[in-house]
C-alpha positions as CSV (number, residue, x, y, z in Angstrom):
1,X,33.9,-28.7,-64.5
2,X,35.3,-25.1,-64.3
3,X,32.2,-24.4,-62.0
4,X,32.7,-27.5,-59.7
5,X,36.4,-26.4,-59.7
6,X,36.0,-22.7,-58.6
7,X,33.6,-24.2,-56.6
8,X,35.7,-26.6,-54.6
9,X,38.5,-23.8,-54.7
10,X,35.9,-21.4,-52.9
11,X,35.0,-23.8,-50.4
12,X,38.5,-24.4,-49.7
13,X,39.1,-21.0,-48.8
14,X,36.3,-20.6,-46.9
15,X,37.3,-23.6,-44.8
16,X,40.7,-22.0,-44.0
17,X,39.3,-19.0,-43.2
18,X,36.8,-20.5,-41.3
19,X,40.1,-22.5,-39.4
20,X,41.9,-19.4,-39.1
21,X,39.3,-17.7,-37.8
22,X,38.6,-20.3,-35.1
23,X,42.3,-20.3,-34.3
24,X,42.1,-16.7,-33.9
25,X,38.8,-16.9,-31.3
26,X,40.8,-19.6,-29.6
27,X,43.9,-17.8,-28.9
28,X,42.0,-14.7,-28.0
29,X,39.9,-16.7,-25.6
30,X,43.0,-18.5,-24.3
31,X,44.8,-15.3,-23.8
32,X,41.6,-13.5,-21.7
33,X,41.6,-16.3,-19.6
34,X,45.4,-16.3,-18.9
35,X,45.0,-12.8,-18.7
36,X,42.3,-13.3,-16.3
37,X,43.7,-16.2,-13.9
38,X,46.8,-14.2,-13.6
39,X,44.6,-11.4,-12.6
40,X,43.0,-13.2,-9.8
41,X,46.6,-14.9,-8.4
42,X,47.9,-11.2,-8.7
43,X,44.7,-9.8,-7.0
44,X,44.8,-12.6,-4.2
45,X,48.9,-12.4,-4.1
46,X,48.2,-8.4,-2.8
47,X,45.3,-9.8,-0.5
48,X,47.1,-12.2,1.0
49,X,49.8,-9.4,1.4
50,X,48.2,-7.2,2.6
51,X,46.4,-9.7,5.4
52,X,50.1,-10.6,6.4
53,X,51.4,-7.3,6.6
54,X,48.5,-6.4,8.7
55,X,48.8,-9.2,10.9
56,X,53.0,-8.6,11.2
57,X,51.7,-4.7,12.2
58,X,48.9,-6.2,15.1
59,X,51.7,-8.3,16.3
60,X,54.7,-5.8,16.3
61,X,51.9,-3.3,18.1
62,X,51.2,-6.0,20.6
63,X,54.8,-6.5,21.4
64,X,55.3,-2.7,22.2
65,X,52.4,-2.6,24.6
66,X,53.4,-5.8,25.9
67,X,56.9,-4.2,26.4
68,X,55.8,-1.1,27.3
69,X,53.5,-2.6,30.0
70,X,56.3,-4.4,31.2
71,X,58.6,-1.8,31.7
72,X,55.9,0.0,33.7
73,X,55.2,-3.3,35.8
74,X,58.7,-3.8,36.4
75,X,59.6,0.2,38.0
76,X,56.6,-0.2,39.9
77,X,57.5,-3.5,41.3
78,X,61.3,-1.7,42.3
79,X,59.6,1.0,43.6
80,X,57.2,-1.1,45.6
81,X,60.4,-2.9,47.0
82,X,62.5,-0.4,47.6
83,X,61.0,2.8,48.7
84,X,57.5,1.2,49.8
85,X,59.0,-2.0,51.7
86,X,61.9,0.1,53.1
87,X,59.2,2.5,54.4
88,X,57.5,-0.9,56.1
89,X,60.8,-2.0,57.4
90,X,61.0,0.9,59.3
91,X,57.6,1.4,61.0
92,X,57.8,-2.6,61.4
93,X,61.1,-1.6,63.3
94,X,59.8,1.5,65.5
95,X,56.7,-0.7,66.2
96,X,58.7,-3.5,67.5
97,X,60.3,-0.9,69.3
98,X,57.4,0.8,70.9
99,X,56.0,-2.6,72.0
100,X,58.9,-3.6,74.4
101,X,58.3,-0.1,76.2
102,X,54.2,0.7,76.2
103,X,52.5,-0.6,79.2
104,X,50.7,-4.0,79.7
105,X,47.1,-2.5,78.1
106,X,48.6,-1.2,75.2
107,X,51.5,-3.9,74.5
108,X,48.9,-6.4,72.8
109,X,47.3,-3.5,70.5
110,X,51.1,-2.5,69.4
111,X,52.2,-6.2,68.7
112,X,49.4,-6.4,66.7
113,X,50.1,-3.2,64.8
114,X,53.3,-4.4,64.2
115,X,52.3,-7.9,63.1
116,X,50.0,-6.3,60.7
117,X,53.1,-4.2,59.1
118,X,55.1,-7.4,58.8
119,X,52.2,-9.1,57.1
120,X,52.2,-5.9,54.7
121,X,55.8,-6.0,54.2
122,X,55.5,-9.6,52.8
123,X,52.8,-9.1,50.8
124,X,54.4,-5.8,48.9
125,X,57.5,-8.6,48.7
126,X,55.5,-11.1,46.7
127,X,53.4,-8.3,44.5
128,X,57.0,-6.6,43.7
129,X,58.6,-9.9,42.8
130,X,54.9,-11.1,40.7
131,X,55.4,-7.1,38.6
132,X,59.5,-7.7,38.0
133,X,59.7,-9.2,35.1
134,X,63.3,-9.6,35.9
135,X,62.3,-11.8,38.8
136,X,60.5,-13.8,37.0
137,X,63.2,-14.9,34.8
138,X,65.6,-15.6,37.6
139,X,62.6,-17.6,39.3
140,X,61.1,-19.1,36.3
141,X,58.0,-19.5,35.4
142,X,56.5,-22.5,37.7
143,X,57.9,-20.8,40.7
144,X,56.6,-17.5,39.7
145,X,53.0,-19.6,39.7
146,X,54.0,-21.1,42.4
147,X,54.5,-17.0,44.4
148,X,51.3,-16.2,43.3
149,X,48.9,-18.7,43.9
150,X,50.5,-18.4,47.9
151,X,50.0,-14.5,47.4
152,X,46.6,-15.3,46.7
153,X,45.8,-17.8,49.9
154,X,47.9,-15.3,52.2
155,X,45.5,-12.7,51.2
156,X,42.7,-14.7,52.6
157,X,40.5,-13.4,49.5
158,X,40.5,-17.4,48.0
159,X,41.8,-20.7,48.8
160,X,44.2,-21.7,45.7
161,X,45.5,-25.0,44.8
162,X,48.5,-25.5,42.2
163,X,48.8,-28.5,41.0
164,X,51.7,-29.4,38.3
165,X,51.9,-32.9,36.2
166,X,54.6,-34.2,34.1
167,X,58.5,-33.4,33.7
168,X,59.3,-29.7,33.4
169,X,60.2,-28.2,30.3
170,X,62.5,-25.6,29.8
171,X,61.1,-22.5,26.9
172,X,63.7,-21.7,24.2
173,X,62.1,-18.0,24.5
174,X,62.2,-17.1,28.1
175,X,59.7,-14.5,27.1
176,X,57.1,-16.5,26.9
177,X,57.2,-17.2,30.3
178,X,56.2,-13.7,31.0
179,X,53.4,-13.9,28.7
180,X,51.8,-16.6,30.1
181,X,52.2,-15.9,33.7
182,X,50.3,-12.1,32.1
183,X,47.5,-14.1,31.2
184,X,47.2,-16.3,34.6
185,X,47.7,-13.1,36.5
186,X,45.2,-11.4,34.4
187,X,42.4,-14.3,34.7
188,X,43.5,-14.1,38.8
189,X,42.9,-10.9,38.8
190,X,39.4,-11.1,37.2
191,X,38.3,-14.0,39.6
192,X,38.8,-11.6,42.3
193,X,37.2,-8.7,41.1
194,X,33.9,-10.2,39.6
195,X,34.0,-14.0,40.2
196,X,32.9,-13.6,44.2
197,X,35.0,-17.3,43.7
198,X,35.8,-19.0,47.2
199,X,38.3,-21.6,45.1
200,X,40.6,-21.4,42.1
201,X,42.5,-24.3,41.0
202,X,45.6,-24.0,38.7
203,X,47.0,-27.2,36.7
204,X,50.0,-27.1,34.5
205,X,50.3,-30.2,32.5
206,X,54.2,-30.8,31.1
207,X,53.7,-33.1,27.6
208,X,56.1,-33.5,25.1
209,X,55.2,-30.5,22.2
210,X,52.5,-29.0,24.4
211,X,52.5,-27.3,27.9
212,X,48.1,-27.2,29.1
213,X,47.3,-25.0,31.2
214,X,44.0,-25.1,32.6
215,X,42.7,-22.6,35.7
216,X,39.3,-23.1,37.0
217,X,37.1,-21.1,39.7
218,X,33.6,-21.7,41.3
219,X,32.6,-18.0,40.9
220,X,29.0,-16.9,39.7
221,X,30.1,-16.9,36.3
222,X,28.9,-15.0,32.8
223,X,27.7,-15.8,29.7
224,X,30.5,-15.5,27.6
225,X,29.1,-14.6,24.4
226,X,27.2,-12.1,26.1
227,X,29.5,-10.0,27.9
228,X,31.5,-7.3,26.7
229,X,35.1,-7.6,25.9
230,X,37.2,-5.3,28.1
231,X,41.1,-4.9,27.6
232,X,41.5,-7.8,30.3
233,X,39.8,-10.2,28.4
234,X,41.2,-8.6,25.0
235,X,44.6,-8.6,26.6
236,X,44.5,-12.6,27.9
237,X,43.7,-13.1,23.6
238,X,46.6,-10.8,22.2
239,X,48.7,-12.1,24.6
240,X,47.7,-16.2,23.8
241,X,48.3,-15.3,19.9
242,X,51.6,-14.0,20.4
243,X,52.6,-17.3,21.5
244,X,51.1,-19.1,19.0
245,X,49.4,-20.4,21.9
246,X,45.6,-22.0,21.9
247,X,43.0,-19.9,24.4
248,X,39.7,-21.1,25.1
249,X,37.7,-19.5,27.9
250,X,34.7,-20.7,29.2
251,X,32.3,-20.0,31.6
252,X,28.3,-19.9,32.4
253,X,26.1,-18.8,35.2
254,X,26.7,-20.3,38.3
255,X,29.2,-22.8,37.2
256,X,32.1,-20.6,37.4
257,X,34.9,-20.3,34.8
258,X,37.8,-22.0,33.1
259,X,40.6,-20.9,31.2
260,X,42.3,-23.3,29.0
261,X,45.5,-22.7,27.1
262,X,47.9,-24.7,25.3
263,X,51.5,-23.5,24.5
264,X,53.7,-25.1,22.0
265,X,57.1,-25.1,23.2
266,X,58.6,-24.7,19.9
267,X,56.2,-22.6,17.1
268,X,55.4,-19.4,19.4
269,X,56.0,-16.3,17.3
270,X,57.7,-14.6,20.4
């Protein structure tokens, strides 16, 4: 009985031990994975910091270019008004003058000369007012469109149409305007350059969260995922992210291209 006794006593104790020792795995194994898991939330905490505080750094670097870019635009749209289109006033004036006092032969040559410095003075107008930036928030931005898609048919380069659907919305940043008429001017500037484009259509559809924008040309096209990013292209993407805006631009061989945005009136980060 003794035996059976010590016995049962031993087996006790090796049953607590065995208990205690269990307990003692458990709560080490509890404590590596706690230690672990808040590890990993720590380690993708400082990820996802360090994403957002590069993101806030592209987007603060953005908005310097952007306003450097428009500081430039704007003195060189001044200077273009008021030292250029002075300049054109003048020689439009002393041609007018020399017209009504040259002979028959010449009178038609001069008239022309002079019409031709009229048509210059009005188109350094509209290119000065299109690089203010202060003009374009007097005008606001659908008459700003509206200047440069009758820029572009006075230049006889390409026949533009604007067409405009829905009730206008006013932005709560007027900032933004600038930044999209950027990336319309930007995209114009590119059909004219490369697109060899005979028409370029404009649409700006008004809807109740969203303004879509969608600008189409019958150029010769590229294959987008081909082609090389330049700073135009680069610059119509920075610009659409600073809004918060949607930019999809597509285009093939022979099918011309089309440049789709949609602006939130409401969530752009401007």
């Amino acid at each position: 009985m003794l035996r059976t006794r010590d016995h049962l006593v031993t087996s006790d104790a090796e049953r607590y031990l065995l208990v205690y020792m269990i307990s003692v795995l458990l709560v080490v194994v509890a404590l590596v994975i706690i230690f672990f898991v808040v590890f990993q939330k720590r380690k993708n905490q400082l990820l996802i910091d360090k994403v957002n505080q590069q993101r806030k750094f592209d987007e603060e670097l953005v908005k310097t270019q952007q306003e450097i870019q428009e500081e430039t635009l704007k003195h060189v749209g001044r200077e273009l008004h008021d030292n250029v289109g002075q300049m054109l006033i003048l020689s439009t004036m002393q041609m007018n003058a020399a017209a009504s006092v040259v002979k028959d032969d010449a009178k038609a040559k001069v008239e022309n000369a002079a019409s031709a410095l009229k048509d210059s003075l009005e188109e350094v107008r509209a290119l000065s007012k299109s690089l203010n930036s202060d003009v374009i928030f007097n005008l606001g931005f659908d008459s700003t469109v509206k200047n440069e898609v009758a820029r572009l048919n006075k230049s006889g380069l390409i026949e533009s149409k604007l067409l405009i659907q829905g009730e206008k919305v006013n932005f709560e940043n007027k900032k933004d305007e600038i930044i999209l008429f950027r990336i319309l001017q930007e995209f114009f500037s590119n059909t004219l350059k490369y697109a060899e484009a005979e028409q370029l259509v404009v649409s700006l559809d008004y809807e109740e969260q969203f303004l879509n924008i969608n600008v189409e040309d019958n150029g010769k096209g590229f294959d987008v995922d081909k082609v090389e990013k330049g700073s135009g292209l680069l610059n119509m993407e920075k610009r659409a992210e600073l809004l918060n805006a949607t930019f999809q631009l597509t285009s093939q061989s022979e099918n011309g291209t089309v440049l789709t945005l949609q602006y939130p009136y409401k969530n752009s980060f401007s």
